[in-house]
Structure formats: structure tokens, C-alpha cells
N, C-alpha and C positions, 0 to 999 in steps of 0.2 A: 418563162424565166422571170419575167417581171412579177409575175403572184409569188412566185417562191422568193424574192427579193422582200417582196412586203410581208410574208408571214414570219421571215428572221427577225424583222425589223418589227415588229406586232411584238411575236413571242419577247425578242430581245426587250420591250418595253414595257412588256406587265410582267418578266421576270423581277428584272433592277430593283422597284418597285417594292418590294419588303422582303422580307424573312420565311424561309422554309419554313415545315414543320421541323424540318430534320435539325436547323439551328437553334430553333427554340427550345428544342429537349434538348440539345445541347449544351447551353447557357444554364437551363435549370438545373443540371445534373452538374456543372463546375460549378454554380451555388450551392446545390444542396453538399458539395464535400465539403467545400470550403468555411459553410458554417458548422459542418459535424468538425470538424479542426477545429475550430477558431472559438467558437461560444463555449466546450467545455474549459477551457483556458481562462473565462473571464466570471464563470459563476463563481467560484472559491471567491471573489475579490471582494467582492458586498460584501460577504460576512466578515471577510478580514477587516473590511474597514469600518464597519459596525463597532467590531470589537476596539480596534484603535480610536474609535469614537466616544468610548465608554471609557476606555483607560484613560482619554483626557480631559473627560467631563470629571471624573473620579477624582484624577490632580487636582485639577481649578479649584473643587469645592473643598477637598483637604488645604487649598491655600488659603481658601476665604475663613477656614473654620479657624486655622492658625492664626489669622487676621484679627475675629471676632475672636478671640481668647486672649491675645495681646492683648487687645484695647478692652473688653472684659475682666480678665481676669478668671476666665472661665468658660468651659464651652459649650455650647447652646441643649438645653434638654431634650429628654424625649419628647416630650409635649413640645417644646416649642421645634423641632425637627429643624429640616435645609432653611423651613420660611422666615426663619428665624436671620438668616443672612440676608433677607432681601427687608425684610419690614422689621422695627426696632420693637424688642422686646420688652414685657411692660419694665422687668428689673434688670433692664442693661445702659448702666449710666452712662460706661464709655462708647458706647456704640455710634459710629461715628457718621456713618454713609453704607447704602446697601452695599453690601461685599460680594454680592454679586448681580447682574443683568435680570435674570428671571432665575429660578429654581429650573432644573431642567430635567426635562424622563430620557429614561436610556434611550437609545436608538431603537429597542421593541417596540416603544411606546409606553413602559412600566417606570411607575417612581424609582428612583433609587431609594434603598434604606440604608436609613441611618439610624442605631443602635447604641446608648448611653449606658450601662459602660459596655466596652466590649468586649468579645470573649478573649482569652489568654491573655488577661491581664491589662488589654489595651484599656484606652481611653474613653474610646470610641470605634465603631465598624460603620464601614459604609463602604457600599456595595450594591450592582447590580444584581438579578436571576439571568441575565443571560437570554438566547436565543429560545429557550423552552418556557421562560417567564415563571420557573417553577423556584422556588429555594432552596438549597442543596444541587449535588451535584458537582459532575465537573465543570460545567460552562458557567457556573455564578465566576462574574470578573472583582475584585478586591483590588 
């Protein structure tokens, strides 16, 4: 009676002790659903805010161009492009302070372009390529 006292008491003490196998596949298998849920839900979000990232770099620098045109008189060329906002051009008398931080690449990593004059009559274009980095297309952001 006293041995079978101590082998419950044995067993009972290296059960406690940690984790089945049978828990552990268990755990992995309510992880592995709960990321097949959950992660497609959050890949769409980068790129959304990729693109919200470009449509507001895109502002800023249409306000600095508007800026350097005030105090110009005129808006920066092709040759002199965005750098033209950050460092004073040789023939811009009004130019007052950089109009902007740094010049900055879209969130791909690719320059924005900027185009004197631009097409349908505008002034100017400036614009991203977008997720493919190619020109044309639907994904170039304006």
C-alpha cells in the first residue's frame, strides 16, 4: 500500500511538471488559425499607407512650390527640379529659406517627378510611379 502511495505521488510529480504533447499541438493549432484570421486583415494596410504617405509628401511639396513661386515669381525648372526648394537657385532673388526639410523619395524608394510644364495645360506635374516604380499606369499617385 505504501509503494502505491509513493508511485501517485512520483507520477503526480513529474506529471505537474510541464506540458503534454497533446497541449502543445494544441496551442500551435489555435495559433496557427488565429494568424490565418488575423494577418490577412493587416497586409492590405502597408500599402495603404504607403500610398497615404505619397499623397502627403505630394501636398507638402505642391505647398513649398506655391511658396517658392510667391516669393519667385515663378516656379522652379526642369533643371533645377524639387532641389531647387531645398538649396537657392543661382536666378532666384526672392528665395528666402529652404521650403522644405530634405527633398524626399516616395515611400518605394523612387524620386518623385517633377515635369515643367505639365501635361493638360498645367503648370507643372508632379507625381509618384507607384508600387511598380514603372510610369504610366494605374498606381502612378498625382
Amino acid at each position: 500500500m505504501i509503494l502505491r502511495e509513493r508511485r501517485k505521488l512520483a507520477l503526480g510529480r513529474h506529471r505537474s511538471g510541464g506540458f503534454t504533447l497533446i497541449e502543445l499541438l494544441l496551442v500551435m493549432v489555435i495559433l496557427a488559425i488565429l494568424a490565418a484570421v488575423v494577418v490577412p486583415k493587416f497586409t492590405g494596410r502597408t500599402e495603404q499607407a504607403k500610398i497615404s504617405a505619397a499623397k502627403t509628401d505630394i501636398s507638402n511639396l505642391n505647398l513649398a512650390i506655391s511658396t517658392f513661386e510667391t516669393d519667385n515669381g515663378r516656379i522652379p525648372t526642369n533643371e533645377e527640379g524639387l532641389t531647387a526648394l531645398l538649396e537657392k537657385p543661382a536666378n532666384a532673388d526672392g528665395w528666402k529659406t529652404p521650403y522644405v526639410d530634405k527633398v524626399p523619395v516616395d515611400p518605394w524608394g523612387h524620386a518623385y517627378i517633377y515635369r515643367v510644364p505639365g501635361i493638360n495645360g498645367k503648370a507643372y506635374d508632379l507625381f509618384c510611379m507607384g508600387p511598380d516604380g514603372r510610369e504610366g499606369g494605374d498606381d502612378d499617385i498625382r
